[in-house]
N, CA, C and O atoms as CSV, one atom per row, in Angstrom:
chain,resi,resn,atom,element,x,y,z
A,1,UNK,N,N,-15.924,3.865,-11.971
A,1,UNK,CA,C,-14.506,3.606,-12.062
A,1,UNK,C,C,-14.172,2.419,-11.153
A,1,UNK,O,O,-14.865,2.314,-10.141
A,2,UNK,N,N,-13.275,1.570,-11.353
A,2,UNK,CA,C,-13.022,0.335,-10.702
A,2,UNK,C,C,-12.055,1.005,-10.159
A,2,UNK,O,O,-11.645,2.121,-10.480
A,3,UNK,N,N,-11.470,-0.102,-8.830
A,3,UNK,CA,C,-10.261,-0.185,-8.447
A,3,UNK,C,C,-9.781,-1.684,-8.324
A,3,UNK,O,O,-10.486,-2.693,-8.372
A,4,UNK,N,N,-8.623,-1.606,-8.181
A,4,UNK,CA,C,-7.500,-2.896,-8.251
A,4,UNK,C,C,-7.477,-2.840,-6.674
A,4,UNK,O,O,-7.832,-1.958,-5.892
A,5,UNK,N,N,-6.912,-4.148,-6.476
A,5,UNK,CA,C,-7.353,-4.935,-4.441
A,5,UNK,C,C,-5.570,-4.702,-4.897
A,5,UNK,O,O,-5.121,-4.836,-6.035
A,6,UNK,N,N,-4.891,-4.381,-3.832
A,6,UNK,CA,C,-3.621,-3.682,-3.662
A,6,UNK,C,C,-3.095,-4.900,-1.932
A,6,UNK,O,O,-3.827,-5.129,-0.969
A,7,UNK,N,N,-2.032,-5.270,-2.098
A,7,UNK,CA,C,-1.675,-5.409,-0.450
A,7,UNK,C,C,-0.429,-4.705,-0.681
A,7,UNK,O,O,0.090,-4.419,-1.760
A,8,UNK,N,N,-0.013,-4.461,0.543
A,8,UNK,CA,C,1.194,-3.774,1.082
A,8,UNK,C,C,2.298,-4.475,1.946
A,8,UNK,O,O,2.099,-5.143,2.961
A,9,UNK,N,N,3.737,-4.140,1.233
A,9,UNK,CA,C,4.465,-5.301,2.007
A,9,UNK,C,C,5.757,-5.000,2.232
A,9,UNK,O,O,6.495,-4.724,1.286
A,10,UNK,N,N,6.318,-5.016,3.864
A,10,UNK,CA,C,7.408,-4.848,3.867
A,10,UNK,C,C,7.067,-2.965,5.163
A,10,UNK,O,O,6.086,-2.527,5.764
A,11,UNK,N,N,8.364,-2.543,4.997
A,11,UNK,CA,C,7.452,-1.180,6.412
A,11,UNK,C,C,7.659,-1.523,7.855
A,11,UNK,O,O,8.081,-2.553,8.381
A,12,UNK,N,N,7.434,-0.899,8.128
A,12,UNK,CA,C,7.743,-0.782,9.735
A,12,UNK,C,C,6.395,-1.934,10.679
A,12,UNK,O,O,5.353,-2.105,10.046
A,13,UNK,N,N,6.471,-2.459,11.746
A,13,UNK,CA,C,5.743,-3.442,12.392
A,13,UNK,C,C,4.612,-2.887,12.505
A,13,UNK,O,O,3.687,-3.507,11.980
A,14,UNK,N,N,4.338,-1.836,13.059
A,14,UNK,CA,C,2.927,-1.508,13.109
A,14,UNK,C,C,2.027,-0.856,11.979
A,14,UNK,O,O,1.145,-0.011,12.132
A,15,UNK,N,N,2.469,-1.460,10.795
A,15,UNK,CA,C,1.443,-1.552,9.720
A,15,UNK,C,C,0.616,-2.889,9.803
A,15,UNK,O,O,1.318,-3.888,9.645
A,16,UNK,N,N,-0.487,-3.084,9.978
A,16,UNK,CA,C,-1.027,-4.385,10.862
A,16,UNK,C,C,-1.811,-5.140,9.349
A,16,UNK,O,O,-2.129,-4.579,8.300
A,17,UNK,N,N,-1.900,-6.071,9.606
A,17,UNK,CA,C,-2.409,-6.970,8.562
A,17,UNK,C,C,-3.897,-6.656,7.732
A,17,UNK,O,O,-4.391,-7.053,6.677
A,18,UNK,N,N,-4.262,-5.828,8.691
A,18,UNK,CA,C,-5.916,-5.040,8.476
A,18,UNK,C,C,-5.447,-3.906,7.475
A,18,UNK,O,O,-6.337,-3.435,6.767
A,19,UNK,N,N,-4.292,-3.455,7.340
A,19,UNK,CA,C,-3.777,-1.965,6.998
A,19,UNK,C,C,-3.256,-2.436,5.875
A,19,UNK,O,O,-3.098,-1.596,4.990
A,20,UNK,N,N,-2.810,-3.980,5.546
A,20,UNK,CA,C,-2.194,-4.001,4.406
A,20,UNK,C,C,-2.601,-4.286,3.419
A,20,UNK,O,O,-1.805,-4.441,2.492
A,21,UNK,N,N,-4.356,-4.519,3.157
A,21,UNK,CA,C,-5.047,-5.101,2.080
A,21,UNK,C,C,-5.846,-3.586,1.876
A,21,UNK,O,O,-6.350,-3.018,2.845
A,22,UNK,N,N,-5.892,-3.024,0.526
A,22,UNK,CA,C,-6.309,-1.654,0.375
A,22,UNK,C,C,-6.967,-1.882,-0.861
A,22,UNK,O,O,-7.076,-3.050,-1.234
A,23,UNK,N,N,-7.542,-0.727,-1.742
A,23,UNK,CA,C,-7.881,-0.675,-3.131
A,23,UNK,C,C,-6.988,1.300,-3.465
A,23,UNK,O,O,-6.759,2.228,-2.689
A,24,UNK,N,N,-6.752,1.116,-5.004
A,24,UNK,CA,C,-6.357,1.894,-5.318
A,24,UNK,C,C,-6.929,1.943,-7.000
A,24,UNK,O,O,-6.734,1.029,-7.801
A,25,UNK,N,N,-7.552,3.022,-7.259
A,25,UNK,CA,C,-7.858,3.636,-8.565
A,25,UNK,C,C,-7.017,3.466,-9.541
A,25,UNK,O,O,-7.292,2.776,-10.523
A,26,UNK,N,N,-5.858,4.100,-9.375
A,26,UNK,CA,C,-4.569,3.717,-10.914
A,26,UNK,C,C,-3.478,3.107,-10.396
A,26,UNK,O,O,-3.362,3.568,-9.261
A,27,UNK,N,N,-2.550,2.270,-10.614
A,27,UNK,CA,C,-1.574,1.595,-9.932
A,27,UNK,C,C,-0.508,2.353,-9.937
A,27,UNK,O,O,0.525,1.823,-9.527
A,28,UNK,N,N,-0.448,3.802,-10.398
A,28,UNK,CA,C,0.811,4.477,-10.639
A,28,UNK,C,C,0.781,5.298,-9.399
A,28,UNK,O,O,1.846,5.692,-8.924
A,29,UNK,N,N,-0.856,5.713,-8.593
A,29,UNK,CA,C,-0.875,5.895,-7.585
A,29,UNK,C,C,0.300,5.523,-6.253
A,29,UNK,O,O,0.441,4.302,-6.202
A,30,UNK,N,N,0.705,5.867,-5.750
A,30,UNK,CA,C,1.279,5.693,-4.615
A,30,UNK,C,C,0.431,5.409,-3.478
A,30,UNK,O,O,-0.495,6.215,-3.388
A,31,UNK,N,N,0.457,4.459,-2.522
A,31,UNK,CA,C,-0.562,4.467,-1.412
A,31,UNK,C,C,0.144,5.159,-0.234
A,31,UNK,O,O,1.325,4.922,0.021
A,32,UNK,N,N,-0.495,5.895,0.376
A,32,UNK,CA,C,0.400,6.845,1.978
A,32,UNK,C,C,-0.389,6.666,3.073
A,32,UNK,O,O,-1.315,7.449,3.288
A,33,UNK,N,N,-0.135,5.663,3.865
A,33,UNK,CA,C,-0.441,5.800,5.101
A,33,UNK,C,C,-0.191,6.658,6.074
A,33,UNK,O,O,1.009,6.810,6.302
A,34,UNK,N,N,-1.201,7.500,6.967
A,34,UNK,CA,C,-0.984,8.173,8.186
A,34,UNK,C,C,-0.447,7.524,9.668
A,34,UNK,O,O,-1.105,6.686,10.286
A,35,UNK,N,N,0.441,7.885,9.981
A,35,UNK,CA,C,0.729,7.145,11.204
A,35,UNK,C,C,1.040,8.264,12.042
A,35,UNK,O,O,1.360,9.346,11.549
A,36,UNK,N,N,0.964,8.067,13.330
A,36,UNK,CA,C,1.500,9.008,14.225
A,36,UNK,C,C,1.779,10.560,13.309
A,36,UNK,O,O,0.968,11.248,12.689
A,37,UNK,N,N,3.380,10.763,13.550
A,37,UNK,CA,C,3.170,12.123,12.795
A,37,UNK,C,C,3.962,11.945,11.762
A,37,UNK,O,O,4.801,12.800,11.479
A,38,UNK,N,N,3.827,10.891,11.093
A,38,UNK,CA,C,3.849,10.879,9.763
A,38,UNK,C,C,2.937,10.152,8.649
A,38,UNK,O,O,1.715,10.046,8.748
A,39,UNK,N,N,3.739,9.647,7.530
A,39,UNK,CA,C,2.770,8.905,6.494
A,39,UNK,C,C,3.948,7.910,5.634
A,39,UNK,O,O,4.998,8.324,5.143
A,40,UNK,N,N,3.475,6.604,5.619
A,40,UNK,CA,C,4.278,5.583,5.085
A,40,UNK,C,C,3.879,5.431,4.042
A,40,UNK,O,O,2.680,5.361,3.773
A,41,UNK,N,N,4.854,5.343,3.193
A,41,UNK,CA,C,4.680,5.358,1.355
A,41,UNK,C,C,5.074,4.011,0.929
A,41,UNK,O,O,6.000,3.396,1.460
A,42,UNK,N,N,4.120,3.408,-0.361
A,42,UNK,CA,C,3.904,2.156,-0.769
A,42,UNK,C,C,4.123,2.813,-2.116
A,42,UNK,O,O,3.956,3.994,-2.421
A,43,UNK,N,N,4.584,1.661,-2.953
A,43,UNK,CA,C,4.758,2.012,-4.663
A,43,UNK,C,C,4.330,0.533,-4.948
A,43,UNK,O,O,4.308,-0.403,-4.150
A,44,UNK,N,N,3.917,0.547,-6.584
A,44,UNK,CA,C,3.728,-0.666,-6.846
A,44,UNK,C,C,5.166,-0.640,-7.535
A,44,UNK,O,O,5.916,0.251,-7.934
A,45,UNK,N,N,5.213,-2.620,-7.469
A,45,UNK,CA,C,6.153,-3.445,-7.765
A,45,UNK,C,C,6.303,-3.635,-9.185
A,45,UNK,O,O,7.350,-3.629,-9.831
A,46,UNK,N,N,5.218,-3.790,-9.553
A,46,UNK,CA,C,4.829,-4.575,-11.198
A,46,UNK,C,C,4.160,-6.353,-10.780
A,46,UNK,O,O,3.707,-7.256,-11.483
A,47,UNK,N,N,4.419,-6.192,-9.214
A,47,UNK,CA,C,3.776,-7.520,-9.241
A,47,UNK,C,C,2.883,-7.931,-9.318
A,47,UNK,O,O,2.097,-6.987,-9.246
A,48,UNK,N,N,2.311,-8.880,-9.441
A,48,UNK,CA,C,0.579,-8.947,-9.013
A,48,UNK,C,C,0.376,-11.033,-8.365
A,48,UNK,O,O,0.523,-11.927,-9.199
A,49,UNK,N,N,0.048,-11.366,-6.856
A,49,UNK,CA,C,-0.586,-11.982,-6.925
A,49,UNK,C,C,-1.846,-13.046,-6.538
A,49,UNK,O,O,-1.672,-13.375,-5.365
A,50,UNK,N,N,-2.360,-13.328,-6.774
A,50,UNK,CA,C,-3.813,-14.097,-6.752
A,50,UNK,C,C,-3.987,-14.416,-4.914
A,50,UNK,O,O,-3.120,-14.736,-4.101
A,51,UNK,N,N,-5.115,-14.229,-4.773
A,51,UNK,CA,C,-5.600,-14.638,-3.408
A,51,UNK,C,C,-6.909,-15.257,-3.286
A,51,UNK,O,O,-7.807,-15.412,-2.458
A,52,UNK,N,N,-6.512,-15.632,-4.880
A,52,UNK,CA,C,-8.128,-17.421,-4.619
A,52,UNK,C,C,-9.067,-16.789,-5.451
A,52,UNK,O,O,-9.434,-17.464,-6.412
A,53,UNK,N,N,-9.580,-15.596,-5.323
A,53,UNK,CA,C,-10.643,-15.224,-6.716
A,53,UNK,C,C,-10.537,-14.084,-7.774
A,53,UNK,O,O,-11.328,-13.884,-8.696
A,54,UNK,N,N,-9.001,-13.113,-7.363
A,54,UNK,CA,C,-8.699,-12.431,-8.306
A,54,UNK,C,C,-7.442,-11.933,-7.892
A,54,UNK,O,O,-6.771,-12.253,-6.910
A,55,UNK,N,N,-7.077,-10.582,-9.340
A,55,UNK,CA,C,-5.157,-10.874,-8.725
A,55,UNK,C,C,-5.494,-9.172,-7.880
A,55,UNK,O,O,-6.278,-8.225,-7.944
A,56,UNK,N,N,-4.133,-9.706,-7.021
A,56,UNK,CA,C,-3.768,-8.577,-6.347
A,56,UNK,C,C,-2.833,-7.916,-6.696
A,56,UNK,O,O,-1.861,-8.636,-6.923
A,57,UNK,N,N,-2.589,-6.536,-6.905
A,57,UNK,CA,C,-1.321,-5.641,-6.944
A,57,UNK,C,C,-0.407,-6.317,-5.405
A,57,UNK,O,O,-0.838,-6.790,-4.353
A,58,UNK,N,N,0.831,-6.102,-5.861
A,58,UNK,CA,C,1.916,-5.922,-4.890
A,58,UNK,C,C,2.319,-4.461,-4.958
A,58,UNK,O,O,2.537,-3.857,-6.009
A,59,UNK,N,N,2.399,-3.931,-3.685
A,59,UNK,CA,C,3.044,-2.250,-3.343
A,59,UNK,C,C,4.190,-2.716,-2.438
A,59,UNK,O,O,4.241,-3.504,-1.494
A,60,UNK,N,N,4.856,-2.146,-2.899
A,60,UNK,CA,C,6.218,-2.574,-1.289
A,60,UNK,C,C,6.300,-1.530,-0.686
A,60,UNK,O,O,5.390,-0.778,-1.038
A,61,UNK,N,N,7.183,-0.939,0.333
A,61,UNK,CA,C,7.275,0.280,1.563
A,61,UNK,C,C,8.365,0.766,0.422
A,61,UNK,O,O,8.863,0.204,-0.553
A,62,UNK,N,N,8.505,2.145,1.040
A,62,UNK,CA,C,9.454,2.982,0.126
A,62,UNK,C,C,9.934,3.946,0.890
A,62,UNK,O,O,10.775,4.748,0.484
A,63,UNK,N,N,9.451,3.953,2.038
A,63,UNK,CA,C,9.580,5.160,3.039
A,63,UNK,C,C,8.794,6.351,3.781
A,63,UNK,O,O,7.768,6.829,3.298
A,64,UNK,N,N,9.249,6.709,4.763
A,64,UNK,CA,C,8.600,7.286,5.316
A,64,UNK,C,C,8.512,9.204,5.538
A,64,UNK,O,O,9.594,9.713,5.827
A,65,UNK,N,N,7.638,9.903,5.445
A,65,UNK,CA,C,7.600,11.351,6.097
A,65,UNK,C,C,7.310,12.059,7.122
A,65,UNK,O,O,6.895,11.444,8.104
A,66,UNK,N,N,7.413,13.247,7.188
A,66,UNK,CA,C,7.224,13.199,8.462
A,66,UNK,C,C,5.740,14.333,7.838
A,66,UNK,O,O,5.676,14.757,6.684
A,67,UNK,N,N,4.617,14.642,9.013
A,67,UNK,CA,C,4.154,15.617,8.534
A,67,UNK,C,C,4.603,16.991,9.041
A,67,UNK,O,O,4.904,17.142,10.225
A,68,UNK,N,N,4.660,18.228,7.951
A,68,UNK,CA,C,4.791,19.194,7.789
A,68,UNK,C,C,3.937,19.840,8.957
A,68,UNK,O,O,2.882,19.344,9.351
A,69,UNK,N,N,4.607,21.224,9.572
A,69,UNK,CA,C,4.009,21.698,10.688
A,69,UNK,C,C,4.252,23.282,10.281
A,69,UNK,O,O,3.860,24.178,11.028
């Protein structure tokens, strides 16, 4: 199974530039980052673009949770 090269954009500052280039299996996927005691949610855009040898999904921030205790 392939995946699509995904970046992430937009979110709170300490999503770091290392954190924002990902892969994801289906683009309908949601990406969720763990942070402290929560998890930051990415959706795709419909965008997609190129970074010199193939295209990238665009995900933007969508918000955040907290985790459940």
């Amino acid at each position: 199974m392939s995946a699509f090269k995904v970046m992430l954009t937009g979110g709170p500052s300490y999503v770091t530039e290392s954190m924002r280039l990902c892969e994801v299996v289906d683009l309908a996927d949601s990406v969720k980052l763990s942070y402290g005691n929560g998890y930051e949610h990415f959706g795709y855009t419909g965008e997609t673009v190129s970074d010199g040898e193939e295209p990238v999904a665009v995900f933007t921030w969508k918000g955040r949770t907290k985790i459940a205790e």
